[in-house]
DRENDO-1510 file (C-alpha; in Angstrom, 1 decimal, always signed):
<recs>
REC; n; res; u; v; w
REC; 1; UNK; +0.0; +0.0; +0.0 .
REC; 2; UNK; +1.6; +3.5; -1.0 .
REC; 3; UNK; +0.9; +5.8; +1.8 .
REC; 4; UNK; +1.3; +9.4; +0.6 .
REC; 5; UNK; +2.8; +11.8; +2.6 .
REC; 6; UNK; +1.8; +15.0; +3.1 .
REC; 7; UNK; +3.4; +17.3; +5.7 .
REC; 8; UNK; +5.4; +17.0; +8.5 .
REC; 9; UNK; +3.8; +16.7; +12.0 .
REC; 10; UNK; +4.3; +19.6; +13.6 .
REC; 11; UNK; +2.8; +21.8; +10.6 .
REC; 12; UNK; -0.2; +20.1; +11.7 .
REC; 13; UNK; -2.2; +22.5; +13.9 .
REC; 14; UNK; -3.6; +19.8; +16.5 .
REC; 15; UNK; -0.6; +18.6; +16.6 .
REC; 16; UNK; +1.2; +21.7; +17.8 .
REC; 17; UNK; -1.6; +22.5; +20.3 .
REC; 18; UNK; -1.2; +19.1; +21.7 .
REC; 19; UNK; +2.5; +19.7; +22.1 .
REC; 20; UNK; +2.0; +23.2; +23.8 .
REC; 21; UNK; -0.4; +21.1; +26.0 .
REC; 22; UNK; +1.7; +18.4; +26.9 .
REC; 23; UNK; +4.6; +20.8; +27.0 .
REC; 24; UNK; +3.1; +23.1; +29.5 .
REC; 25; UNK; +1.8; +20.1; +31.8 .
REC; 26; UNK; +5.3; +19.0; +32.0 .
REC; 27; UNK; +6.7; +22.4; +33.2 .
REC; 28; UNK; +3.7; +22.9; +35.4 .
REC; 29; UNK; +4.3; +19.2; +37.3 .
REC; 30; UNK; +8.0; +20.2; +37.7 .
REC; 31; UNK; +7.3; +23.8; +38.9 .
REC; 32; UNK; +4.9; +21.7; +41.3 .
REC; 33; UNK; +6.5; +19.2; +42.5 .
REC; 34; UNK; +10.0; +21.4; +43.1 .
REC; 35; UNK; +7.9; +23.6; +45.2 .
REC; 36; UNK; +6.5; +20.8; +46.6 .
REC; 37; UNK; +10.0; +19.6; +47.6 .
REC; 38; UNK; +11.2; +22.9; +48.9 .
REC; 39; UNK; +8.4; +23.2; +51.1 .
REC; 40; UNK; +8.9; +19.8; +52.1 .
REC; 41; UNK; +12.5; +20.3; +53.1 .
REC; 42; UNK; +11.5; +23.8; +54.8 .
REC; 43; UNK; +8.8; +21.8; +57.0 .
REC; 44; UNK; +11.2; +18.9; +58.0 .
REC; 45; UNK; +14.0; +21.3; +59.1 .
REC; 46; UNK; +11.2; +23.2; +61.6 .
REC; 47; UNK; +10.3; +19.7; +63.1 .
REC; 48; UNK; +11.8; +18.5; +66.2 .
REC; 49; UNK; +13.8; +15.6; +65.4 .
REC; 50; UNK; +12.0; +13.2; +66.8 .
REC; 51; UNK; +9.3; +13.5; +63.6 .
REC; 52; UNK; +11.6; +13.2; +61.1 .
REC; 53; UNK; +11.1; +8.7; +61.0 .
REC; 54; UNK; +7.4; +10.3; +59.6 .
REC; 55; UNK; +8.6; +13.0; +57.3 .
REC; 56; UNK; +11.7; +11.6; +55.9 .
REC; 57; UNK; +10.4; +9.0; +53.4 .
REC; 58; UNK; +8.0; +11.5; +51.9 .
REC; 59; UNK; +11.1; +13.9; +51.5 .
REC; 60; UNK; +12.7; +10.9; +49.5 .
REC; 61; UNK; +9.6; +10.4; +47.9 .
REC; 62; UNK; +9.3; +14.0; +47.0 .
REC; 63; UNK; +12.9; +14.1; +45.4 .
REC; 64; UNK; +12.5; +10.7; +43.9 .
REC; 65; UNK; +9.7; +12.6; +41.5 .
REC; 66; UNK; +11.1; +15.6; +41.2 .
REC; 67; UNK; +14.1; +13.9; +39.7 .
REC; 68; UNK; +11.7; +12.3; +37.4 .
REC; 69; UNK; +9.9; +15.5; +36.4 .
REC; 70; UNK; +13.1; +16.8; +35.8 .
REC; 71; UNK; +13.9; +14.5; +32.9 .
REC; 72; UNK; +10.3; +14.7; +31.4 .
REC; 73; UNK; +10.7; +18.3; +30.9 .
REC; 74; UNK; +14.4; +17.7; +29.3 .
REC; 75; UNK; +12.4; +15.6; +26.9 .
REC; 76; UNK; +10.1; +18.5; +25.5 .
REC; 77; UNK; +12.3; +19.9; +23.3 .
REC; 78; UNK; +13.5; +16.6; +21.7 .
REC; 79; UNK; +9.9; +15.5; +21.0 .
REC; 80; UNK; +9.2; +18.8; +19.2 .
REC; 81; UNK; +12.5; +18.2; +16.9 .
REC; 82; UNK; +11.3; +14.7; +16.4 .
REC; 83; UNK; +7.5; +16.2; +15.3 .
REC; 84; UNK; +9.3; +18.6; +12.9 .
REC; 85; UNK; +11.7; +15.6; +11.4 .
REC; 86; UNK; +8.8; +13.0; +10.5 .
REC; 87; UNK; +6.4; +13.2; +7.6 .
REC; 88; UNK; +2.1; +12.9; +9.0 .
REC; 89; UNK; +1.0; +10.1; +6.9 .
REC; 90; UNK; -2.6; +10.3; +5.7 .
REC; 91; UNK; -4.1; +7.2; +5.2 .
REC; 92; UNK; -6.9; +6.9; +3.0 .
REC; 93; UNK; -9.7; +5.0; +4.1 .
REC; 94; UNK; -9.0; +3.8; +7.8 .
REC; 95; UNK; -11.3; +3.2; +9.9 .
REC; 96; UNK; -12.2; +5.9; +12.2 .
REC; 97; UNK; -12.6; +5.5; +16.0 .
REC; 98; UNK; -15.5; +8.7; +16.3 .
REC; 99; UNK; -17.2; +7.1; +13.8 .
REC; 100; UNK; -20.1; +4.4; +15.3 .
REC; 101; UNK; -20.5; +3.0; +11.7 .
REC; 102; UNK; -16.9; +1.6; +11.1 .
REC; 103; UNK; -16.5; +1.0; +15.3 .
REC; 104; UNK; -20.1; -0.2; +16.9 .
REC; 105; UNK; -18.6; -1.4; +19.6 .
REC; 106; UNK; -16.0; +1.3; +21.1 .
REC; 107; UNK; -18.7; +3.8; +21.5 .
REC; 108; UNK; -20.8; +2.0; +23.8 .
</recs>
């Protein structure tokens, strides 16, 4: 089957707002869960010491995800180079999910 391309992903307009939309939850869930972090930290310091067996895993918790947020936003900018790279494919006469004649099932 020859599948003609058209244009590249990121010309595509849904595509783009998608990206801004994941883009933007990725910085927001960093922002959050760094401020999260440094409020932790700011709590456990003000604790007497005999609290911090409670608050000390959720601190490791807490840096455990921020590390992890961390490297999703790194990823932003290399999924926007990869949308700008590869060709959208158009496929002419797939089956479409929003349709109920093609998928009966799915929408029930």
């Amino acid at each position: 089957m020859d599948v003609p391309l058209t244009k590249t992903a990121y010309e595509d307009a849904a595509t783009r707002r998608a990206w801004r939309r994941t883009a933007s939850f990725r910085l927001c869930a960093f922002l959050l869960s760094l401020a999260s972090f440094v409020a932790w930290l700011y709590a456990v310091l003000l604790t007497p010491v005999w609290t911090l067996w409670v608050l000390m895993p959720v601190l490791f918790v807490l840096i455990y995800v921020a590390m992890l947020n961390t490297a999703r936003i790194a990823g932003v900018p290399s999924l926007r180079r990869v949308l700008r790279v590869y060709p959208w494919q158009s496929v002419p006469g797939a089956a479409s999910i929003a349709n109920e004649r093609h998928h009966p099932v799915l929408l029930r």
